[in-house]
PyMOL CGO cylinders between C-alpha atoms (Angstrom):
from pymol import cmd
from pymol.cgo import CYLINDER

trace = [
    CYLINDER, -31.73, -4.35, -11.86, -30.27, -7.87, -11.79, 0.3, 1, 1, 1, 1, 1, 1,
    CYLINDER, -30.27, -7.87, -11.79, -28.25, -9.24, -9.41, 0.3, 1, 1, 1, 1, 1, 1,
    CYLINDER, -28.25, -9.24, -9.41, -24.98, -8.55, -10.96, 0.3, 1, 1, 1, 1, 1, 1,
    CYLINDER, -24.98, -8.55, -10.96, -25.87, -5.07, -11.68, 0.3, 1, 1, 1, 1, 1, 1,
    CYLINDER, -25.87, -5.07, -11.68, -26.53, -4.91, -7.73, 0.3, 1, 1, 1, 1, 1, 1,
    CYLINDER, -26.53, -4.91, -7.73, -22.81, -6.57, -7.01, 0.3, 1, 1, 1, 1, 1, 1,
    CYLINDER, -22.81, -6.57, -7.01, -21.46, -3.76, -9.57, 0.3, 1, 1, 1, 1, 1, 1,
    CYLINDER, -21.46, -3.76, -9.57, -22.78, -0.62, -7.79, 0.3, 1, 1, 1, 1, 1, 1,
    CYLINDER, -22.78, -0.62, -7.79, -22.08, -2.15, -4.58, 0.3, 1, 1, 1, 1, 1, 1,
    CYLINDER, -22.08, -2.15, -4.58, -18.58, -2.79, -5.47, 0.3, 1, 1, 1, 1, 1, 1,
    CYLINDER, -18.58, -2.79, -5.47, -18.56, 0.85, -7.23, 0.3, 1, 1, 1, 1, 1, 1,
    CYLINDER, -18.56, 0.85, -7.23, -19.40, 2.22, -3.92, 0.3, 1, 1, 1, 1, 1, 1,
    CYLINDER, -19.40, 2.22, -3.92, -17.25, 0.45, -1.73, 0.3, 1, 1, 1, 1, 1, 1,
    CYLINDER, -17.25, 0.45, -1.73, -14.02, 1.21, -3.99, 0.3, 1, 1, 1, 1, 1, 1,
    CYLINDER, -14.02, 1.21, -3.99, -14.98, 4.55, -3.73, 0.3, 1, 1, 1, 1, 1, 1,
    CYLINDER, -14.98, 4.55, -3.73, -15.26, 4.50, -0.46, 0.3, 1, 1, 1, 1, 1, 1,
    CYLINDER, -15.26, 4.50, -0.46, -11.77, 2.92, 0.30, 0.3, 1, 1, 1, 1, 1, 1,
    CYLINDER, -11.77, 2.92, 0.30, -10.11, 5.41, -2.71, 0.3, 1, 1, 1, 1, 1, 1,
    CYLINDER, -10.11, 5.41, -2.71, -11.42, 8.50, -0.73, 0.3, 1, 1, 1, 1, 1, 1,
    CYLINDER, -11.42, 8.50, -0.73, -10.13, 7.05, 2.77, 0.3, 1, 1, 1, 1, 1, 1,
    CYLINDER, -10.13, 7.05, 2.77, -6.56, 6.73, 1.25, 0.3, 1, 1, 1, 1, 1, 1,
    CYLINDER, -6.56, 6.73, 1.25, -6.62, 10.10, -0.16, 0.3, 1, 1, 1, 1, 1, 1,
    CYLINDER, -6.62, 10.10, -0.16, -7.95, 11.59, 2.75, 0.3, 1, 1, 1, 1, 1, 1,
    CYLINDER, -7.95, 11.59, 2.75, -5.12, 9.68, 4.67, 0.3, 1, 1, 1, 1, 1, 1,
    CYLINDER, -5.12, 9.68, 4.67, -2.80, 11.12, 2.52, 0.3, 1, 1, 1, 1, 1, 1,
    CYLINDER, -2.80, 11.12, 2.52, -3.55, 15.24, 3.41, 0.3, 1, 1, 1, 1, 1, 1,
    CYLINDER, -3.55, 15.24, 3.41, -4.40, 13.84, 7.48, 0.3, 1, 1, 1, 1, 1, 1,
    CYLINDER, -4.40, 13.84, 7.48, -1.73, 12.20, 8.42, 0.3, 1, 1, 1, 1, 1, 1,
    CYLINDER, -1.73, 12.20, 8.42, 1.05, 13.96, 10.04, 0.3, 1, 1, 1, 1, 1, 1,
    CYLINDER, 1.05, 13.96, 10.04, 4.42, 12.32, 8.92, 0.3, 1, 1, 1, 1, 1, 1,
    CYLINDER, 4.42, 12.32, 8.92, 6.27, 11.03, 5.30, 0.3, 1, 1, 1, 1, 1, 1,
    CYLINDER, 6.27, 11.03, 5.30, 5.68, 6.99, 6.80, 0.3, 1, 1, 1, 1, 1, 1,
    CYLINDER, 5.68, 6.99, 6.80, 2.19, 7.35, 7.95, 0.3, 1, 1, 1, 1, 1, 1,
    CYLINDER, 2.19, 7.35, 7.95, 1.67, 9.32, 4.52, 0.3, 1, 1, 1, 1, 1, 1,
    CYLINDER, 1.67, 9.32, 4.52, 2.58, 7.05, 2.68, 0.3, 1, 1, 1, 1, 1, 1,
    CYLINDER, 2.58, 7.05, 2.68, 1.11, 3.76, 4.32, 0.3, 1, 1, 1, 1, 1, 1,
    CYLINDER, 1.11, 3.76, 4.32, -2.58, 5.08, 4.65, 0.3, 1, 1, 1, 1, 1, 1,
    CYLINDER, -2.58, 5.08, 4.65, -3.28, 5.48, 0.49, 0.3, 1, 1, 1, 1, 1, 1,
    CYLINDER, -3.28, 5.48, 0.49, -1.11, 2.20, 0.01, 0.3, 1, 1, 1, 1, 1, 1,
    CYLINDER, -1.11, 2.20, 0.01, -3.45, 0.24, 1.79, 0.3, 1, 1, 1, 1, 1, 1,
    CYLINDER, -3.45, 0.24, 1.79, -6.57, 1.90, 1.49, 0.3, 1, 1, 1, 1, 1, 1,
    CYLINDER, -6.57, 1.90, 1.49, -6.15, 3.36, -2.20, 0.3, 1, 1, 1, 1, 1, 1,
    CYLINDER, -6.15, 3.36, -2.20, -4.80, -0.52, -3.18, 0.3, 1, 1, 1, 1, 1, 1,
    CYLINDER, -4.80, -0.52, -3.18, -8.09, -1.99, -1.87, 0.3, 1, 1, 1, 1, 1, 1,
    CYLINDER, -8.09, -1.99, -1.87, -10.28, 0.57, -3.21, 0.3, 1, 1, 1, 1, 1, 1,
    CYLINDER, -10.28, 0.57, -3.21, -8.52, 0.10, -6.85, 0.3, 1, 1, 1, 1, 1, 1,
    CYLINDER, -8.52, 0.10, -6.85, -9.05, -3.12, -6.44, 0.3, 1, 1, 1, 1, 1, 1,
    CYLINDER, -9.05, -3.12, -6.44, -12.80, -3.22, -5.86, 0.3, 1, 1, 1, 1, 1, 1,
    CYLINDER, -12.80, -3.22, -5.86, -13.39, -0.91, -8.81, 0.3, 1, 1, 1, 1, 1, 1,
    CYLINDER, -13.39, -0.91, -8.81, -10.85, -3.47, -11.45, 0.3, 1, 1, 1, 1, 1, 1,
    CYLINDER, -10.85, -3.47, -11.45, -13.09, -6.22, -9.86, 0.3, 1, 1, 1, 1, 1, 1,
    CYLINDER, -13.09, -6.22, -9.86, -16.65, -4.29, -10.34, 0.3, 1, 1, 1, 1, 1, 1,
    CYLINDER, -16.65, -4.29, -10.34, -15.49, -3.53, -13.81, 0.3, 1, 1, 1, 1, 1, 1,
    CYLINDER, -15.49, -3.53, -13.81, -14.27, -7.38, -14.49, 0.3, 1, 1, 1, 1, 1, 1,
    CYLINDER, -14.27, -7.38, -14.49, -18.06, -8.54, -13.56, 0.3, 1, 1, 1, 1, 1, 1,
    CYLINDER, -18.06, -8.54, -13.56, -19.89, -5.21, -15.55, 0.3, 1, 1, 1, 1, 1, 1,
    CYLINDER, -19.89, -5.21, -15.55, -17.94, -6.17, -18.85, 0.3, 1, 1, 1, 1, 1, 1,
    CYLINDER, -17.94, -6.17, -18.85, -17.95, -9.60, -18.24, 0.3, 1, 1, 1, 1, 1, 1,
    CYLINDER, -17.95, -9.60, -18.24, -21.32, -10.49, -16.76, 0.3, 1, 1, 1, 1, 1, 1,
    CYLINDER, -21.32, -10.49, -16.76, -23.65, -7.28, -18.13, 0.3, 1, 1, 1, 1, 1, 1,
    CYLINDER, -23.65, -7.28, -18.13, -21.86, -6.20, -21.17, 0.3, 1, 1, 1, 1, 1, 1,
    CYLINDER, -21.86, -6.20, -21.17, -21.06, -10.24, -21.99, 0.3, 1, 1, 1, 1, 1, 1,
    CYLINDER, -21.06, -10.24, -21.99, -17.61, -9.31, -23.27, 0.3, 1, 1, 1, 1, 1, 1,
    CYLINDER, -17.61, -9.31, -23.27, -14.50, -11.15, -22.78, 0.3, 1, 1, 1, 1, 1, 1,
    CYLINDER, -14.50, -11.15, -22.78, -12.03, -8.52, -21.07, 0.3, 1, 1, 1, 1, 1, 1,
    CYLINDER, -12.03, -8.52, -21.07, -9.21, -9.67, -19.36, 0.3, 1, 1, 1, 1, 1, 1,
    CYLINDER, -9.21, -9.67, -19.36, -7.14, -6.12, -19.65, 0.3, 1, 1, 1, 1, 1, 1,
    CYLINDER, -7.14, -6.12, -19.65, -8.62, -5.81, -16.11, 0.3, 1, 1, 1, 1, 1, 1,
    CYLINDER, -8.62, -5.81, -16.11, -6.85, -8.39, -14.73, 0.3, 1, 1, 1, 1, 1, 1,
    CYLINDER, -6.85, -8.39, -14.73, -3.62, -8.01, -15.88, 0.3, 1, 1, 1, 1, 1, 1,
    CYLINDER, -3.62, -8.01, -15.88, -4.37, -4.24, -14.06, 0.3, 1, 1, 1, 1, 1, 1,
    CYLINDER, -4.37, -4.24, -14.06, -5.32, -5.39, -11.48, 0.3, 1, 1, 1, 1, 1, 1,
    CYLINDER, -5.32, -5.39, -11.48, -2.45, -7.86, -11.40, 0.3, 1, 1, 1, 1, 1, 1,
    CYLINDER, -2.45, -7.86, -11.40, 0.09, -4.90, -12.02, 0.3, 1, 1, 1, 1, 1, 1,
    CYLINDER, 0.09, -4.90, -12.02, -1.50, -3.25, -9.33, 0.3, 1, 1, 1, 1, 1, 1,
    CYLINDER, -1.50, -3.25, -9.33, -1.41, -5.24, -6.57, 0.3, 1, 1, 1, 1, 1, 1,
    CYLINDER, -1.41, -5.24, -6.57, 1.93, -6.03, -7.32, 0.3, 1, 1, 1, 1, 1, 1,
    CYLINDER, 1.93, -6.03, -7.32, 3.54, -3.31, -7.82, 0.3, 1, 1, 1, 1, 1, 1,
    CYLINDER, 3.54, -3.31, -7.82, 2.18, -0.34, -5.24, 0.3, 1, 1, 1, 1, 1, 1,
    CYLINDER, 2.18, -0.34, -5.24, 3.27, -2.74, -2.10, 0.3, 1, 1, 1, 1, 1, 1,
    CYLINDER, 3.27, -2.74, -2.10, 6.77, -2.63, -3.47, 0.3, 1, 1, 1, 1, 1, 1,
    CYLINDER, 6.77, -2.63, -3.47, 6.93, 1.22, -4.19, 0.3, 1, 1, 1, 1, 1, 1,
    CYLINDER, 6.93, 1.22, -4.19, 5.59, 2.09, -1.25, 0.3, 1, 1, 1, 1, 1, 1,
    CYLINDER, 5.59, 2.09, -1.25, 8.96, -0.76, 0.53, 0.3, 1, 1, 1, 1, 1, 1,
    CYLINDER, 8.96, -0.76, 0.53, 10.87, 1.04, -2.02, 0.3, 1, 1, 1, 1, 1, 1,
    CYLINDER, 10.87, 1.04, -2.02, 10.31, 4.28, -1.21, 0.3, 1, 1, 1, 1, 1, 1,
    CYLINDER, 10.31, 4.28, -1.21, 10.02, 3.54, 2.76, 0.3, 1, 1, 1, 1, 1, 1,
    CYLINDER, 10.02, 3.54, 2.76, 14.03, 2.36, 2.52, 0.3, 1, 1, 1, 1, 1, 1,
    CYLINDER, 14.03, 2.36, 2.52, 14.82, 5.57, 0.68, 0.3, 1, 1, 1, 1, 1, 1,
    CYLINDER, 14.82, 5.57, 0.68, 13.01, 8.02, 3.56, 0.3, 1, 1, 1, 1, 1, 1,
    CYLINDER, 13.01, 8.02, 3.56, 14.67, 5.85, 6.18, 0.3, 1, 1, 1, 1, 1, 1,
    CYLINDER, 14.67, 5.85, 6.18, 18.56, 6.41, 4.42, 0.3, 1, 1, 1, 1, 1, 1,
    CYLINDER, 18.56, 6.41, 4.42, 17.36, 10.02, 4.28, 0.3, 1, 1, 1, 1, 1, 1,
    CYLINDER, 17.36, 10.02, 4.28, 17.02, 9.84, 7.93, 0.3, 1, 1, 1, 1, 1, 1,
    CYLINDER, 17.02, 9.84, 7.93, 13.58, 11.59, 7.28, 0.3, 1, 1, 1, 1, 1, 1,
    CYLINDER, 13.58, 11.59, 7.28, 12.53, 12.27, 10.60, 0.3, 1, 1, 1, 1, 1, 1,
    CYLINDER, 12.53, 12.27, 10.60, 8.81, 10.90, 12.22, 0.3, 1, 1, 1, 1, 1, 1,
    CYLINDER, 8.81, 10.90, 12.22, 6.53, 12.10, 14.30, 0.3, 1, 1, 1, 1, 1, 1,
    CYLINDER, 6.53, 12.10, 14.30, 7.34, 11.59, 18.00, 0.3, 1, 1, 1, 1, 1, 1,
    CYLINDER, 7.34, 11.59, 18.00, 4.51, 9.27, 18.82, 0.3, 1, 1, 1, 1, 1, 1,
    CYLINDER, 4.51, 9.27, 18.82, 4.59, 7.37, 15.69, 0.3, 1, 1, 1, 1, 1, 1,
    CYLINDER, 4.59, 7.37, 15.69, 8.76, 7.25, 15.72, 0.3, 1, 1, 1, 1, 1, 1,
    CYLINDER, 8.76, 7.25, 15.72, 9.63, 3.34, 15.99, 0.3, 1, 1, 1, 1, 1, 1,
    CYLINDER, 9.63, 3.34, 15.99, 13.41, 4.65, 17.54, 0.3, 1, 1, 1, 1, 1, 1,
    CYLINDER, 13.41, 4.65, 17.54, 14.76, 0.79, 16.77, 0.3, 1, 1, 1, 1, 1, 1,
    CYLINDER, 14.76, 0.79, 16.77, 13.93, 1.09, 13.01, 0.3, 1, 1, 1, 1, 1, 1,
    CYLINDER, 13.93, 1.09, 13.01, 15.15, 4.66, 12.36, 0.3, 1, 1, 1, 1, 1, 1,
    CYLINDER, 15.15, 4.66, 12.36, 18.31, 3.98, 14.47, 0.3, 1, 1, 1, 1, 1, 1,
    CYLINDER, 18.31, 3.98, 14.47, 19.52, 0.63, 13.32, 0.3, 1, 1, 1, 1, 1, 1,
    CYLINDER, 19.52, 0.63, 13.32, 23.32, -0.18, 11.86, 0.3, 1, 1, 1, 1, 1, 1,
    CYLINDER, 23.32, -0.18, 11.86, 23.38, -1.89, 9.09, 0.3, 1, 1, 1, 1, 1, 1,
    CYLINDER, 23.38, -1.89, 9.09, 24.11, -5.89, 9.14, 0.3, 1, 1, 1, 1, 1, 1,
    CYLINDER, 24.11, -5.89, 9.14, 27.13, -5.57, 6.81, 0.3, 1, 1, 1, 1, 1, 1,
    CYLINDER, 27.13, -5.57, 6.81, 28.93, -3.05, 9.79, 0.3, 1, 1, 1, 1, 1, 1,
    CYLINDER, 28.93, -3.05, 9.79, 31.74, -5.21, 11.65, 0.3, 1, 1, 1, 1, 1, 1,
    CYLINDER, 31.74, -5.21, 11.65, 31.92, -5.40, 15.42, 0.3, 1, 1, 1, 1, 1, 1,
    CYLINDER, 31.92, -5.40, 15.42, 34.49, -3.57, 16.66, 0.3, 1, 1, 1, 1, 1, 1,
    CYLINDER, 34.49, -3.57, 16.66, 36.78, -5.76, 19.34, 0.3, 1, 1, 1, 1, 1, 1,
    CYLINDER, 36.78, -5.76, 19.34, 35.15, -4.08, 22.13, 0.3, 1, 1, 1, 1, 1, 1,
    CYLINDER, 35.15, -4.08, 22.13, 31.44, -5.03, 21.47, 0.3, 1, 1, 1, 1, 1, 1,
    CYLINDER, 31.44, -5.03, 21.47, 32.32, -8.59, 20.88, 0.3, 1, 1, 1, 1, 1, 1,
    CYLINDER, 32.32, -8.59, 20.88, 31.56, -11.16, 23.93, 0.3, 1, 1, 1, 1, 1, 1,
    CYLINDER, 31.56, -11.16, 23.93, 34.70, -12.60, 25.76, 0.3, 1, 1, 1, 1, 1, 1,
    CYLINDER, 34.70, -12.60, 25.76, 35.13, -16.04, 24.45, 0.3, 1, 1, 1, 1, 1, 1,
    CYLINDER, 35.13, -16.04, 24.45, 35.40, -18.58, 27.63, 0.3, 1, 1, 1, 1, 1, 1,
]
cmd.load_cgo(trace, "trace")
């Protein structure tokens, strides 16, 4: 086995590693937000170590030119950090409720910016 062979299966292993972690995050975890912020970390990670294990098998063992793996990669990394923003804003104007323990009351409660002060909440002016 050479040495990039070695990096490959250890890079296999470890991205299967992380994949498992977010999935098993997934079915754990007791809440939509927590849900959802275990596989988008872990699963994201783990995705990438397999893109980057298969950049360095085609590109080192098989001594082919593939660059499809980077542009997933690319798409990857880009785009699951935004869904997951995406579809945290859409749970929060759901008023999806959290667990109790994991409940940030601030961020679940705030007004919007755009909301006016009514007369009342305004400070005197000297």
């Amino acid at each position: 086995m050479t040495t990039i062979e070695t990096i490959v299966a250890i890079l296999a292993v470890i991205g299967a590693i992380f994949v498992l972690i977010g999935s098993i995050a997934m079915l754990k975890l007791p809440d939509f937000y927590t849900r959802l912020h275990g596989p988008t970390k872990a699963t994201t990670l783990g995705l990438g170590a397999l893109v980057l294990m298969s950049v360095l098998f085609f590109n080192g063992v098989m001594e082919q030119l593939s660059l499809q793996q980077l542009l997933i990669a690319l798409f990857l990394f880009i785009s699951a950090p935004i869904t997951a923003h995406m579809l945290i804003k859409v749970a929060m104007h759901q008023k999806i409720k959290a667990v109790a323990k994991t409940a940030n009351t601030v961020l679940m409660n705030h007004k919007k910016s755009t909301e006016k002060v009514s007369v009342e909440q305004q400070a005197p002016k000297p």
